[in-house]
MARBAFI-248059 format. One record per residue (C-alpha): residue in one letter; x, y negated, z negated. Coordinates in steps of 0.1 Angstrom, whole numbers, plus 5000, padded with zeros to 4 digits. Layout:
N
ATOM aa    X    Y    Z
ATOM  A    X    Y    Z
...
//
This chain:
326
ATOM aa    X    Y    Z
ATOM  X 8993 2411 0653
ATOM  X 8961 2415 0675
ATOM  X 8933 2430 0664
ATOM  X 8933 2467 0669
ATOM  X 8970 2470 0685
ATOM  X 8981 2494 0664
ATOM  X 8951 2517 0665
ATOM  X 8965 2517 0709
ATOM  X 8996 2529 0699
ATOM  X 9012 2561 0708
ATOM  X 9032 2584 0688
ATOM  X 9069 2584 0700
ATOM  X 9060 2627 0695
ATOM  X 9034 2624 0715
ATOM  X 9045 2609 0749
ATOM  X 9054 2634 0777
ATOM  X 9089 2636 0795
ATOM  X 9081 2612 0821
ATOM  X 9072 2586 0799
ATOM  X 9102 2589 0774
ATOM  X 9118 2579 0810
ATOM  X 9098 2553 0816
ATOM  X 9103 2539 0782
ATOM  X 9141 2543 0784
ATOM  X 9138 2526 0819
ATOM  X 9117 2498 0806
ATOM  X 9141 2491 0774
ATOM  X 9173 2491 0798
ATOM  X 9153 2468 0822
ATOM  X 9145 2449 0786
ATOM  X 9180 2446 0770
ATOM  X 9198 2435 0802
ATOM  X 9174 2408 0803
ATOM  X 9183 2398 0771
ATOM  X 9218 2399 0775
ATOM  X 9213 2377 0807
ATOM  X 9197 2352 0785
ATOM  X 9221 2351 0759
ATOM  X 9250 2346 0784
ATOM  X 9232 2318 0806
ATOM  X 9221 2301 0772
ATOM  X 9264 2306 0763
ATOM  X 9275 2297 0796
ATOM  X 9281 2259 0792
ATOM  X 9296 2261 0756
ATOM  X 9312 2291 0754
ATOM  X 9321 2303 0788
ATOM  X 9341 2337 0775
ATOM  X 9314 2351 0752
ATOM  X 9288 2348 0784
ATOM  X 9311 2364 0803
ATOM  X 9309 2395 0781
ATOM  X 9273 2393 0777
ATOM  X 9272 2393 0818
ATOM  X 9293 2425 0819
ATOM  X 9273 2440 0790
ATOM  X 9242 2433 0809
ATOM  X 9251 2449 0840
ATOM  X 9264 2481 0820
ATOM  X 9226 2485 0809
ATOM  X 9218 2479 0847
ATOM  X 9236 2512 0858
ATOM  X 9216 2528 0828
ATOM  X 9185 2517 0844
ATOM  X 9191 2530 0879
ATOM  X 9206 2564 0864
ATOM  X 9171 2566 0848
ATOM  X 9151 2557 0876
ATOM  X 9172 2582 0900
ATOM  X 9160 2610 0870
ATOM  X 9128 2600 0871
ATOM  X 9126 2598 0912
ATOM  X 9139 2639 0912
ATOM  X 9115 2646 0886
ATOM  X 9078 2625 0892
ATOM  X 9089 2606 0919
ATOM  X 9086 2569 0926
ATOM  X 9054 2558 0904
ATOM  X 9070 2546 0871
ATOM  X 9042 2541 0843
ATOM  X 9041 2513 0827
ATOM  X 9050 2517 0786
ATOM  X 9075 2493 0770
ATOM  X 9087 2493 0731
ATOM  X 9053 2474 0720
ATOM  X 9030 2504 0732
ATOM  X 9047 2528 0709
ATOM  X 9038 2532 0668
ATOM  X 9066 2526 0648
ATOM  X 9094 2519 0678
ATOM  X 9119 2490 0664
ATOM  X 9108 2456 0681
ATOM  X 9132 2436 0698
ATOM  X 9138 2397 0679
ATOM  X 9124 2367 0696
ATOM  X 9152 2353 0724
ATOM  X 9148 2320 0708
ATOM  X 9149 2329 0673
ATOM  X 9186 2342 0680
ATOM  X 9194 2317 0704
ATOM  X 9185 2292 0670
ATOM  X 9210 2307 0649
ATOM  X 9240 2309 0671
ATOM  X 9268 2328 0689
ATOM  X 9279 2350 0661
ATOM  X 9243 2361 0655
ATOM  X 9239 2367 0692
ATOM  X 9268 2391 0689
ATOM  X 9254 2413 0659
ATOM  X 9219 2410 0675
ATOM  X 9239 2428 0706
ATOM  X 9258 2455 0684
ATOM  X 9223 2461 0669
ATOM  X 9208 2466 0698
ATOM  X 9233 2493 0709
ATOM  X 9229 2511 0681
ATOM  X 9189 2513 0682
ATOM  X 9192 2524 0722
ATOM  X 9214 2552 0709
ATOM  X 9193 2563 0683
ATOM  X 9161 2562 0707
ATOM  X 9184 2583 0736
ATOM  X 9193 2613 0705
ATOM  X 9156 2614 0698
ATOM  X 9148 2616 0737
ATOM  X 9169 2640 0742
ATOM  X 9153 2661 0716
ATOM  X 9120 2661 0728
ATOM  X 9132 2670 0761
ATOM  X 9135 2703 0777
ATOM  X 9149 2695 0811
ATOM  X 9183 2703 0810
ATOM  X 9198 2674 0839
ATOM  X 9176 2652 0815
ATOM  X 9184 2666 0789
ATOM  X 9224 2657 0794
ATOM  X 9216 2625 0812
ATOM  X 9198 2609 0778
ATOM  X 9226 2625 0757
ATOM  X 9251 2607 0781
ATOM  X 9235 2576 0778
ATOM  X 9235 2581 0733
ATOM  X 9267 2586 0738
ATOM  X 9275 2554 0762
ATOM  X 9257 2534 0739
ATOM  X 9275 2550 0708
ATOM  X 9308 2538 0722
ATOM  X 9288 2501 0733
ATOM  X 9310 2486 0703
ATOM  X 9341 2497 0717
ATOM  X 9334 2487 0748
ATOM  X 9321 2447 0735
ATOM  X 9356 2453 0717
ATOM  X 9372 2456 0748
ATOM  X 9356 2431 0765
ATOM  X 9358 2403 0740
ATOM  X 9395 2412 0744
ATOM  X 9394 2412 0778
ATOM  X 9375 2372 0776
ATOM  X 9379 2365 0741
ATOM  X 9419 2361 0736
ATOM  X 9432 2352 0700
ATOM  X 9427 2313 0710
ATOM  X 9400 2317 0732
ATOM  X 9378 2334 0701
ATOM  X 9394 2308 0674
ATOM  X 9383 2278 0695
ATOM  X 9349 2292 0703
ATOM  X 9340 2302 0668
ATOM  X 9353 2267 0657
ATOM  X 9330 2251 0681
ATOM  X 9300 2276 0673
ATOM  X 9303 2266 0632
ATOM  X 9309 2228 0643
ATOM  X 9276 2229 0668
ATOM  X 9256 2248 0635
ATOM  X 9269 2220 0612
ATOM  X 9258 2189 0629
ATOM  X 9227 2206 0637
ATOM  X 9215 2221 0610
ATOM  X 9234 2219 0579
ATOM  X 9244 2177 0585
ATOM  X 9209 2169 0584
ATOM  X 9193 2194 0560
ATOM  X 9223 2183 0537
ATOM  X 9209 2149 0542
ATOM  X 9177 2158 0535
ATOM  X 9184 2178 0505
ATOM  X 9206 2146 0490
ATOM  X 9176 2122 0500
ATOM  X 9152 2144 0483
ATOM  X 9167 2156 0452
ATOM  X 9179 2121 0444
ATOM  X 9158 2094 0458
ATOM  X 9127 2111 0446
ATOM  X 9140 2117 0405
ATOM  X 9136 2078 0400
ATOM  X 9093 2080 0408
ATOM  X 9090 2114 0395
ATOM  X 9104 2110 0359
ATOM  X 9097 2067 0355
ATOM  X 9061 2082 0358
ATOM  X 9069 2114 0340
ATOM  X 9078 2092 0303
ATOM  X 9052 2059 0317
ATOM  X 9021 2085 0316
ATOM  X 9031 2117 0295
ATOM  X 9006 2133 0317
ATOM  X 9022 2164 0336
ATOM  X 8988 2164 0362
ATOM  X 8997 2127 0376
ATOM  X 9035 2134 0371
ATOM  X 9024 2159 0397
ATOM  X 9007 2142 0423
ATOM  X 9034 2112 0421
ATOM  X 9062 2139 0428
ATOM  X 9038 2160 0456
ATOM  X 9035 2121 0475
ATOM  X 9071 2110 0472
ATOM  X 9085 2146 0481
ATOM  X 9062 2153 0513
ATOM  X 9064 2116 0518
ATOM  X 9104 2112 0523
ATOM  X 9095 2145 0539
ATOM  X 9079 2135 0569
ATOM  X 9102 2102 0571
ATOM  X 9131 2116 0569
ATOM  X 9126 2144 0596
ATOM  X 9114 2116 0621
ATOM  X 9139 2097 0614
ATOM  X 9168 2120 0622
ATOM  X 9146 2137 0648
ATOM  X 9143 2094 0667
ATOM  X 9179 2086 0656
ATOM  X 9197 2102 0684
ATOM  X 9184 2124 0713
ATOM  X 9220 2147 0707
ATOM  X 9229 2141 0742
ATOM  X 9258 2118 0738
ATOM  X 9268 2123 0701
ATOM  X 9268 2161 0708
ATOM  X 9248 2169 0678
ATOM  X 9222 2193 0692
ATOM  X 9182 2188 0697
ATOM  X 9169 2164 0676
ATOM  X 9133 2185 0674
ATOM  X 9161 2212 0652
ATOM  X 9175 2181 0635
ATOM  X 9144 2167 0623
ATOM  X 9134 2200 0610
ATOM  X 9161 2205 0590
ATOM  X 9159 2169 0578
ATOM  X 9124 2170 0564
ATOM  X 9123 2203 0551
ATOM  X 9150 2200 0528
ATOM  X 9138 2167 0519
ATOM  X 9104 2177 0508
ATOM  X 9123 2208 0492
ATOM  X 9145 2188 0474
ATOM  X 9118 2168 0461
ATOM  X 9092 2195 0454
ATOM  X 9122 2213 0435
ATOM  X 9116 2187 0400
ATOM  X 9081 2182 0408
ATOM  X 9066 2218 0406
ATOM  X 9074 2220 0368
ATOM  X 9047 2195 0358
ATOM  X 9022 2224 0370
ATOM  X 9032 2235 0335
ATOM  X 9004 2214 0313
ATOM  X 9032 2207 0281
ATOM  X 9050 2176 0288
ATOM  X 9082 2189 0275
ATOM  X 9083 2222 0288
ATOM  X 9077 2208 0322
ATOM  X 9101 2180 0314
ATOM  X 9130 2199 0306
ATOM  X 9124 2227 0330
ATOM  X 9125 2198 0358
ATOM  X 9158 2184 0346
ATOM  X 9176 2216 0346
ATOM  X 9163 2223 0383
ATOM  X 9180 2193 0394
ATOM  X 9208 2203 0374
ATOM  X 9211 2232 0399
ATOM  X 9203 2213 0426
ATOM  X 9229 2184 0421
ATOM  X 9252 2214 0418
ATOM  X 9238 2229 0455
ATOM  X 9243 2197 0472
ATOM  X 9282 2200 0455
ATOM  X 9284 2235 0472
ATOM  X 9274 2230 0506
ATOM  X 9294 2193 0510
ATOM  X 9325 2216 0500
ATOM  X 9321 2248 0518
ATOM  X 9304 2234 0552
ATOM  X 9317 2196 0551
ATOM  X 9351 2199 0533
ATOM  X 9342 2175 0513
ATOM  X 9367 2180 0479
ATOM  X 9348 2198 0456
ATOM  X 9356 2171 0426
ATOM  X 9349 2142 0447
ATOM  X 9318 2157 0458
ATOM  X 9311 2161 0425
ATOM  X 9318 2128 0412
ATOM  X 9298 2114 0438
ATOM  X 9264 2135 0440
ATOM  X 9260 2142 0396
ATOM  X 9272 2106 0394
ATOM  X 9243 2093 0416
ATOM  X 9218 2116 0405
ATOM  X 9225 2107 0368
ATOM  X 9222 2072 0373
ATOM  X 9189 2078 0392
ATOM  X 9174 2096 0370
ATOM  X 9188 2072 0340
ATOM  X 9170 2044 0362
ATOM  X 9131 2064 0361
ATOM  X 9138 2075 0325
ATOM  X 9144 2042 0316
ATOM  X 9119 2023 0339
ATOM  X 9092 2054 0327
ATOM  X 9104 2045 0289
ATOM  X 9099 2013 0288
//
């Protein structure tokens, strides 16, 4: 936050009639830009759901210019200048790119949310008002907004068929896989497993949970940073479809270095065995992770995930134990 925005707030109470307009003209100019967004950033994968982001952007369109109209009969054409930001304690709008990140289904509750915070900010403008054509315009508007979900009901309907929405969702889930969860899962794998050889052969060579530390510390953030440029200078996405590789490689290393800070973190504890034994059971559980996500995001059986991530791990970790032991 910058320094001393707050204190330049205003109290939603205390703004006069014409700026609750310009505010509502501002947030209608603000969420149709939004929706324009979401639909050009749609457009090439998903060609239905822009469609109803299009119509959903030119509904808040008419909002606008039934606002402006108001405000023209009222204080004429000089509309001040006060958007959601200027207000103290107004809900804030998430980052375009933050829901663009997490895909088409969040864009569509991001868009049902937003109709319900413009039709809680209309009641509470219509409150405060005392004009009555204002008056019923803002309670018009609550109530346009309060019926927003039918109407993205009916439109998805109108775009969205039963196969239409089946084959879009399908693809939206298979774009989030490959991005996200393909590589993290990769990461996670190379950093739960790869690391417990280092991490333990030094845990029984030294008995001393400080350098135990710093061994696991280098090999997690280590196989970190390779693995994230790896996936991220593997493939540029373009041909094999499997989204930006700057996403990729994110996913990659963090769940590497995740994975392998997960059994390194218990040797902060200074008794060998506590930490010892609190490490194994932590990759115990996340052995077990690694199980889940193959079989609810890759379909991969759950037994013969099983068989072939607690079967590698063990003999991993049987490898440092032993190396460490000897």
């Amino acid at each position: 936050m910058i320094p001393g925005l707050s204190l330049s707030r205003r109290r939603f109470s205390d703004l006069s009639e014409q700026e609750i307009l310009a505010l509502a003209i501002s947030n209608e100019e603000d969420d149709a830009r939004i929706y324009r967004q979401y639909a050009e950033r749609l457009r090439a994968d998903f060609p239905a759901s822009a469609k109803v982001f299009d119509e959903m952007a030119e509904e808040e369109d008419h909002h606008r210019q039934w606002l402006i109209k108001e405000h023209t009969r009222r204080f004429g054409t000089v509309i001040p200048l006060i958007r959601r930001e200027h207000v103290s304690g107004y809900y804030a709008r998430q980052p375009v790119w933050l829901i663009e990140n997490l895909g088409l289904e969040r864009m569509r509750a991001e868009a049902r949310e937003m109709e319900r915070q413009a039709e809680q900010f209309y009641r509470k403008a219509a409150d405060r008002t005392t004009d009555a054509s204002t008056r019923k315009l803002l309670g018009d508007l609550a109530a346009a907004e309060a019926s927003h979900s039918d109407t993205a009901s009916q439109l998805e309907e109108k775009y969205l068929g039963g196969d239409e929405r089946k084959e879009e969702d399908q693809a939206a889930r298979r774009q989030f896989v490959l991005t996200w969860v393909q590589p993290g899962l990769a990461g996670l794998m190379d950093g739960s497993v790869s690391t417990l050889a280092p991490i333990f052969a030094t845990a029984f060579a030294t008995r001393d949970p400080h350098t135990t530390l710093l061994v696991g510390l280098a090999a997690a953030v280590g196989a970190g940073i390779s693995m994230g440029f790896t996936e991220a200078a593997s493939d540029d996405g373009e041909l094999s479809g499997r989204g930006s590789p700057v996403k990729r490689g994110i996913a990659s290393g963090l769940m590497t270095t995740i994975g392998g800070l997960g059994h390194a973190l218990p040797y902060l504890i200074q008794d060998f065995w506590t930490a010892t034994t609190l490490a194994i059971i932590i990759v115990f559980i996340e052995l077990w992770a690694i199980v889940w996500i193959q079989n609810k995001y890759m379909d991969t059986p759950f037994f013969r995930a099983t068989f072939q991530v607690v079967l590698g791990g063990a003999l991993v970790f049987a490898a440092g134990a032993l190396i460490g032991g000897g």
